[in-house]
C-alpha positions in Angstrom: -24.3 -7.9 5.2 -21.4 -6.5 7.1 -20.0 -3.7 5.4 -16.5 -2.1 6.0 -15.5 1.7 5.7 -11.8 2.6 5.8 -11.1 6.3 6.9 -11.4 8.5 9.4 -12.7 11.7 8.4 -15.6 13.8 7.5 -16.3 12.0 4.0 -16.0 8.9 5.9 -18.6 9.8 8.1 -21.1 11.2 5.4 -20.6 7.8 3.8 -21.6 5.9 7.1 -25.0 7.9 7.7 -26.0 7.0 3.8 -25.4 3.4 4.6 -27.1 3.7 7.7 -30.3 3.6 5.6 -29.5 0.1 4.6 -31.7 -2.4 6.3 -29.7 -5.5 5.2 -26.3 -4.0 6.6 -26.2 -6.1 10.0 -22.8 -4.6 11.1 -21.1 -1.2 9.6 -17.3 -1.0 10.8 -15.3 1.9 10.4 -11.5 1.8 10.4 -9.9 3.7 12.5 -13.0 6.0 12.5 -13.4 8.9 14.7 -15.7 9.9 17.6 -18.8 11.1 16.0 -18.9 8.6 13.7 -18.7 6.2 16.9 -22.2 7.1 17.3 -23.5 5.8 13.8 -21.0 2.9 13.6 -18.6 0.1 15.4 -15.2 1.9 15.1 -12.4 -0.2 15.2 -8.8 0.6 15.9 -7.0 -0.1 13.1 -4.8 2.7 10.9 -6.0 3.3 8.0 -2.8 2.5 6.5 -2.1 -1.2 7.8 -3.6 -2.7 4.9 -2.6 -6.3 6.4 -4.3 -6.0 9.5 -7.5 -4.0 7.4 -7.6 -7.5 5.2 -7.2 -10.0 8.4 -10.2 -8.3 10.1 -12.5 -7.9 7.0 -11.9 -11.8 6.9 -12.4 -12.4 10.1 -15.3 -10.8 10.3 -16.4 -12.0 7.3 -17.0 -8.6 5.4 -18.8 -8.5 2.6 -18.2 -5.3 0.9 -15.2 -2.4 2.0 -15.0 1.3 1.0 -11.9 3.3 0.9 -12.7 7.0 1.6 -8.9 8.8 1.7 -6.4 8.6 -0.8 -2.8 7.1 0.8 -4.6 3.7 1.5 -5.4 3.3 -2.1 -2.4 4.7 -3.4 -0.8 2.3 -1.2 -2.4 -0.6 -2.8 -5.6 -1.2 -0.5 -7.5 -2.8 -3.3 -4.8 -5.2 -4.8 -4.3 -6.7 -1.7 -8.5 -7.0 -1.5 -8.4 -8.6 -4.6 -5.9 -10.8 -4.0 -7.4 -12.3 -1.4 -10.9 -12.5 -2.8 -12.6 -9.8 -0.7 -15.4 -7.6 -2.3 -13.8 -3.7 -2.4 -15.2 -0.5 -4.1 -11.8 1.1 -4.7 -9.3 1.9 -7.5 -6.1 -0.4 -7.9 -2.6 1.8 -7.1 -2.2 1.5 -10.3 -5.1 3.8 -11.2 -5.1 5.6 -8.1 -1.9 7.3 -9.6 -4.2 9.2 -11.6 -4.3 11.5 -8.3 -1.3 9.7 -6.6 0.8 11.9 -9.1 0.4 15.3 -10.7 2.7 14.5 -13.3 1.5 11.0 -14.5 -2.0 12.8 -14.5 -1.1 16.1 -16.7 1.2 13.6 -19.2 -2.4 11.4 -19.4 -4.5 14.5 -19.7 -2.2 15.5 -23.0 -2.2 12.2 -24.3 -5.7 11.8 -24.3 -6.6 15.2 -25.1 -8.8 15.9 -21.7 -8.6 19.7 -21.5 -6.6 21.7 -18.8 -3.6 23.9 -17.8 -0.3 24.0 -19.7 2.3 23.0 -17.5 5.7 21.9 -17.2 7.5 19.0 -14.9 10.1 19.8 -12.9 12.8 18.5 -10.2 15.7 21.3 -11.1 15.3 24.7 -9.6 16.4 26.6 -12.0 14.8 24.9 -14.6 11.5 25.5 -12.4 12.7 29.2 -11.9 13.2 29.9 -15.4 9.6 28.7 -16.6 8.5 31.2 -14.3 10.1 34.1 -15.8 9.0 33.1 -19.0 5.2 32.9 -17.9 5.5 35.2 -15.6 2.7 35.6 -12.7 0.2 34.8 -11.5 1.2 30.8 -11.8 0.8 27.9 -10.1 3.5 25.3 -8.3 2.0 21.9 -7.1 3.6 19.3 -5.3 3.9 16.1 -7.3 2.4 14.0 -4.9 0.4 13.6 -2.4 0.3 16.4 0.4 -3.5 16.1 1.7 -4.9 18.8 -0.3 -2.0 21.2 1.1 0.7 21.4 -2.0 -0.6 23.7 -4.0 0.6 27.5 -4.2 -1.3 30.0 -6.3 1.5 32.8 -6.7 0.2 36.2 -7.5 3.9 37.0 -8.2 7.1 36.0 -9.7 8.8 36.3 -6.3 5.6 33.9 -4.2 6.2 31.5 -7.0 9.8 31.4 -6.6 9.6 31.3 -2.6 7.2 28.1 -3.4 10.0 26.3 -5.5 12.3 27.0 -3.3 10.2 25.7 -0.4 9.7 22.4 -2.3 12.9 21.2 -4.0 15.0 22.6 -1.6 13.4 23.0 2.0 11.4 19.5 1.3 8.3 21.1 2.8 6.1 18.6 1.4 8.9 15.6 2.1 9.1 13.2 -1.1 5.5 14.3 -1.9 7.4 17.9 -3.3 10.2 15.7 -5.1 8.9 16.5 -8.0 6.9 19.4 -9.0 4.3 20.5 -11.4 4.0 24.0 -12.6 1.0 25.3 -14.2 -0.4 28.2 -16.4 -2.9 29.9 -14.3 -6.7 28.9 -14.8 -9.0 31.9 -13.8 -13.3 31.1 -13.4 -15.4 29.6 -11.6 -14.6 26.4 -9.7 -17.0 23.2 -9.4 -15.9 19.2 -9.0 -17.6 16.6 -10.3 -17.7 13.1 -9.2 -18.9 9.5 -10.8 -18.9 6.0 -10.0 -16.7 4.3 -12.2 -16.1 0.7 -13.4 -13.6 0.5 -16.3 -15.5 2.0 -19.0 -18.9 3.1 -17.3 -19.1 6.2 -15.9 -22.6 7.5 -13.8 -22.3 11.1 -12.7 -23.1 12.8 -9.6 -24.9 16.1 -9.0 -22.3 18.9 -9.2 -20.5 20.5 -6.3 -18.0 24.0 -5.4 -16.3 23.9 -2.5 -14.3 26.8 -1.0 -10.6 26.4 -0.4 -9.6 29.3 0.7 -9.2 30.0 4.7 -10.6 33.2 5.5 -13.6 35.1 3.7 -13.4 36.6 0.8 -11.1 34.1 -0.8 -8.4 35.1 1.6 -5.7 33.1 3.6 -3.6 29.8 2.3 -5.5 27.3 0.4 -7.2 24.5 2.8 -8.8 21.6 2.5 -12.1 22.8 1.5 -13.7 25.3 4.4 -17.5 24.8 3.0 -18.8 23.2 -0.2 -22.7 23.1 -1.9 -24.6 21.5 -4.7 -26.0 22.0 -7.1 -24.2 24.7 -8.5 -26.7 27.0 -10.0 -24.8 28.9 -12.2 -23.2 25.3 -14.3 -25.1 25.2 -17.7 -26.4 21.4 -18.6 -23.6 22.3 -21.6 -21.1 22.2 -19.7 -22.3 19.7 -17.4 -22.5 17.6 -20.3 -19.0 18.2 -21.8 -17.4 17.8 -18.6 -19.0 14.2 -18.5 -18.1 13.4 -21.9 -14.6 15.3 -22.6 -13.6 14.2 -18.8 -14.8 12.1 -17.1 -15.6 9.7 -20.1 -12.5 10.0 -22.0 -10.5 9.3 -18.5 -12.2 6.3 -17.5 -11.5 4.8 -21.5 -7.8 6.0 -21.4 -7.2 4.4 -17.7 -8.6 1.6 -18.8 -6.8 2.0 -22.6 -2.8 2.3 -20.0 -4.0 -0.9 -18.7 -5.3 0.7 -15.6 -8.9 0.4 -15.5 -10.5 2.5 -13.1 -13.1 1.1 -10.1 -14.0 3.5 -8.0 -15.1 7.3 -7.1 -13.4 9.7 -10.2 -13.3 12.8 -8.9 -12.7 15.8 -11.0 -11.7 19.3 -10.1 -12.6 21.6 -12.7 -12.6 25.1 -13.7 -15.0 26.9 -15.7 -12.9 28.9 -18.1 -13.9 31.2 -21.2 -13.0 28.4 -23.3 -15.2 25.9 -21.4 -14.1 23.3 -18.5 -10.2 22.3 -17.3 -9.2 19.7 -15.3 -7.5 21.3 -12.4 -6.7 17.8 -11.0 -8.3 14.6 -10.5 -8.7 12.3 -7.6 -9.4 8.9 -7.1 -12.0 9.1 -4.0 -14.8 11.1 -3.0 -14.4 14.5 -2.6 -13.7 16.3 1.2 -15.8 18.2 2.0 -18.1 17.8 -1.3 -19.2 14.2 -0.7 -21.2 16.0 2.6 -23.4 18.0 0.3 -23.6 15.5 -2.3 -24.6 12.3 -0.9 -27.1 14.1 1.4 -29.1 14.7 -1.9 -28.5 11.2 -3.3 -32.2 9.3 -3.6 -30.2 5.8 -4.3 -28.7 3.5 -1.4 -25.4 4.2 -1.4 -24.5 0.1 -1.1 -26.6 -0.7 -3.8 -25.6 1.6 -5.9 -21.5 0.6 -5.4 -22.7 -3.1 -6.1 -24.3 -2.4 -9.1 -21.4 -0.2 -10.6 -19.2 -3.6 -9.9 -21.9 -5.4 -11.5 -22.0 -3.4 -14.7 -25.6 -2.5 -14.3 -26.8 1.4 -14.3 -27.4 2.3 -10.7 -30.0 4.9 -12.4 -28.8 7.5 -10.0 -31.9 10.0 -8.6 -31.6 13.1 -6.7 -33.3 15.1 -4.4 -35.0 18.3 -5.9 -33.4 20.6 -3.2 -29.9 21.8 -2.3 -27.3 21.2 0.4 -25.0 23.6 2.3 -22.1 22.5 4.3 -19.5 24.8 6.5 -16.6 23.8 8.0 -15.7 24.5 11.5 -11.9 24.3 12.2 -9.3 24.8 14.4 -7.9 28.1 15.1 -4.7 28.3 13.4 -5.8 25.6 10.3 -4.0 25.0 8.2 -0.8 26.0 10.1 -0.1 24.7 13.4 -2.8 24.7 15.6 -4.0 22.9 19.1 -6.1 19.6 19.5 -8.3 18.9 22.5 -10.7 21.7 22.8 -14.4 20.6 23.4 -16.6 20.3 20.5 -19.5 22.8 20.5 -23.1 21.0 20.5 -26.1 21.8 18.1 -30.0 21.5 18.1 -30.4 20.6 14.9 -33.8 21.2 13.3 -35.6 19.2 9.9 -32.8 18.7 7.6 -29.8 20.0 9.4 -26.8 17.4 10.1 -23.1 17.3 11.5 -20.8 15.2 10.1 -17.4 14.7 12.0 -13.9 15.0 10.8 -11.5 15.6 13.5 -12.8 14.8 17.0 -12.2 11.9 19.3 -13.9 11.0 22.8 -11.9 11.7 25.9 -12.8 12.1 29.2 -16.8 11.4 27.9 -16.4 14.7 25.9 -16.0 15.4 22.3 -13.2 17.4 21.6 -10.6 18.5 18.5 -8.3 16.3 16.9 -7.4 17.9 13.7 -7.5 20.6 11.7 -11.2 20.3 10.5 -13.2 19.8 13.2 -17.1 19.0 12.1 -19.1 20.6 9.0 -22.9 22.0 9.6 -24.6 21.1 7.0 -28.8 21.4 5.9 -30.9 20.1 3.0 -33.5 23.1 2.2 -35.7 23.7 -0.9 -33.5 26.5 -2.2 -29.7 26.9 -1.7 -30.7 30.6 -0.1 -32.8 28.4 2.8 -30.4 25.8 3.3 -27.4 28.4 3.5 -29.4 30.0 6.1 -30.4 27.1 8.3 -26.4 26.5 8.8 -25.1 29.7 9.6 -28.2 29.7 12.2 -26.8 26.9 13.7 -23.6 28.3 13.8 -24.2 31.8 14.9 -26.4 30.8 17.7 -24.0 28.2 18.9 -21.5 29.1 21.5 -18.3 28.8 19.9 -15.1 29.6 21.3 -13.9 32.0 18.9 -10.0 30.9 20.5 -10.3 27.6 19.4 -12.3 27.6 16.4 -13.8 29.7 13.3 -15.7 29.1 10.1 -16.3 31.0 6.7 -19.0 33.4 7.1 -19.5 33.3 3.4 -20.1 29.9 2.2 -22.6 30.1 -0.7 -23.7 32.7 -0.3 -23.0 34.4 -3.8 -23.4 32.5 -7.0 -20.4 34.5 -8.3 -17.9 32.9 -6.0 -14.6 32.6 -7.7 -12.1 29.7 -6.2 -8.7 30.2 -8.4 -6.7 27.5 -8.8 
């Protein structure tokens, strides 16, 4: 088979080294790719967005099966233009892709269909915005309608934060059309975890539980990132509410999608918060989860491909797992998520057993690996106990030089059960 991935990032490259196992996969493209996964695949150079030319070389190449890691492609319409031309694609329509594509098509479906999560309120007037906020008062959250890569969402600890972030929005168009409209939010305090399935219209197979940590800096400090570190399982998730997130979530959005007229193919990804009275949807996406997929999939028994063609086929992939845990840490680029500088030279790693690197932002030049965005490369290790594997990576990383200039890293990833990521 050839097989297609489009995406360039550190999901992407997670997915690649699970369909690496795959004996019957003759040639694995990645589109545009990046240059660690250049070592596990054929990259090819072609955006991620050009749908047209992403079509004309799966057919040329006669591709059998394509994967969409990020979210614009598919809220762009990667998979109608698939369909319409006959080619296989594990990937939700735009028309379900909405469900993460906008905030407020996703909290109007989450009231309709009774899913639990945050009151809110829909807004494109500041004052209107401003005067929900002195009625709620702080702490509260403002998100960005659309989408703003994991970026437009301000948790304000005060009135005055909250109003800075409407301001910042509608007025200064920080997020461009993606802050158009915004979303703001009663404040959901607990313990975070995201859980993801695969999906086909109404059948819905769960993966093993995940937290990530958003925050930039230790501690929960800093602006809110794109995920800084992430394990699974999470050890302190009941099988009750592992159960009623699956049922009251993930269940009931799959049969409402598919209930709008929108049925959902694809990865369902939900971010959830553990509240005192039980799980909230924080949001949902349409993809795999960045950086959970790299301490998911690591602990998947299943091939990956198989398991995707299965889903399609309406047949129970019966999903297995590993009996151990998985740690990931993010190294990024000084300055992340602000401005910061590209080209510095990747640090190297002697990785032992179970220990892996998955690329996000790094590209060849010059024969060297260097920087190229704002998450560089995770460190990630499979261990019998989360206490093990959490060790093996921050031995990697504090025993690597690392120039502390160009890069950093949480020095608290999993390492307390307790963690608390507000949302």
């Amino acid at each position: 088979m050839n097989v297609l991935v489009v995406g360039r990032g550190g999901r992407e490259h997670t997915i690649v080294k699970k369909l690496k196992a795959n004996t019957k996969i003759v040639n694995l493209y990645v589109a545009p790719g990046n240059g660690g996964i250049a070592n596990d695949a054929t990259c090819v150079e072609i955006d991620e967005m050009d749908i047209d030319k992403l079509c004309a070389f799966a057919k040329q190449n006669e591709v059998d099966f394509t994967i969409v890691g990020p979210e614009n492609p598919l809220n762009a319409g990667i998979a109608n233009k698939f369909h319409e031309e006959g080619l296989a694609i594990f990937a939700p329509t735009k028309e379900a892709a909405l469900l993460e594509g906008s905030k407020s098509f996703a909290k109007d479906f989450m009231k309709k269909y009774a899913i639990p999560t945050a009151a809110y309120g829909v807004f494109i007037d500041v004052n209107e915005a401003k005067k929900m906020v002195e009625q709620q008062g702080a702490p509260i959250v403002i998100k960005a309608d659309g989408l703003a890569a994991g970026k437009g969402v301000i948790v304000a600890m005060t009135e005055e934060e909250a109003y800075q972030a409407i301001d910042d929005m509608l007025i200064d168009k920080a997020f461009s059309n993606a802050g158009a409209t915004i979303v703001i939010e009663e404040y959901l305090e607990g313990k975070e975890f995201s859980l993801m399935a695969f999906v086909h219209e109404n059948h819905v197979y769960p993966m093993q539980a995940a937290r990530d940590h958003k925050r930039a800096f230790d501690n929960d400090q800093g602006p809110n990132t794109g995920g800084m570190g992430a394990f699974s399982p999470v050890p302190d998730l009941t099988e009750e509410a592992y159960d009623f997130s699956l049922q009251h979530i993930l269940q009931k959005a799959a049969d409402g999608m598919a209930e709008e007229g929108r049925p959902f193919t694809g990865i369902l990804y939900a971010g959830l918060m553990m509240t005192e009275a039980g799980p909230k949807v924080i949001e949902f996406n349409t993809r795999f989860g960045d950086p959970e997929t790299q301490v998911v999939l690591p602990l998947l028994n299943n091939d990956l491909l198989q398991v995707m063609q299965d889903v399609l086929e309406k047949k129970d992939p019966r999903l297995t797992w590993y009996d151990e845990a998985c740690v990931g840490v993010v190294l990024a680029s000084a300055g992340y998520p602000n401005a910061y500088e590209k080209g510095h030279i990747v640090p190297e790693f002697q990785l032992q057993d179970k220990d892996f690197v998955i690329h996000a932002g790094t590209k060849v030049k010059d024969e060297k690996l260097v920087s190229d965005g704002g998450r560089v490369l995770l460190v990630g290790s499979r261990a019998n106990t989360m206490e093990e594997a959490t060790a093996n990576v921050y031995r990697q990383l504090d025993n690597t030089t690392i120039n502390i200039d160009s890069f950093f890293y949480r020095k608290d990833i999993a390492t307390k059960n307790d963690h608390k990521a507000r949302t």
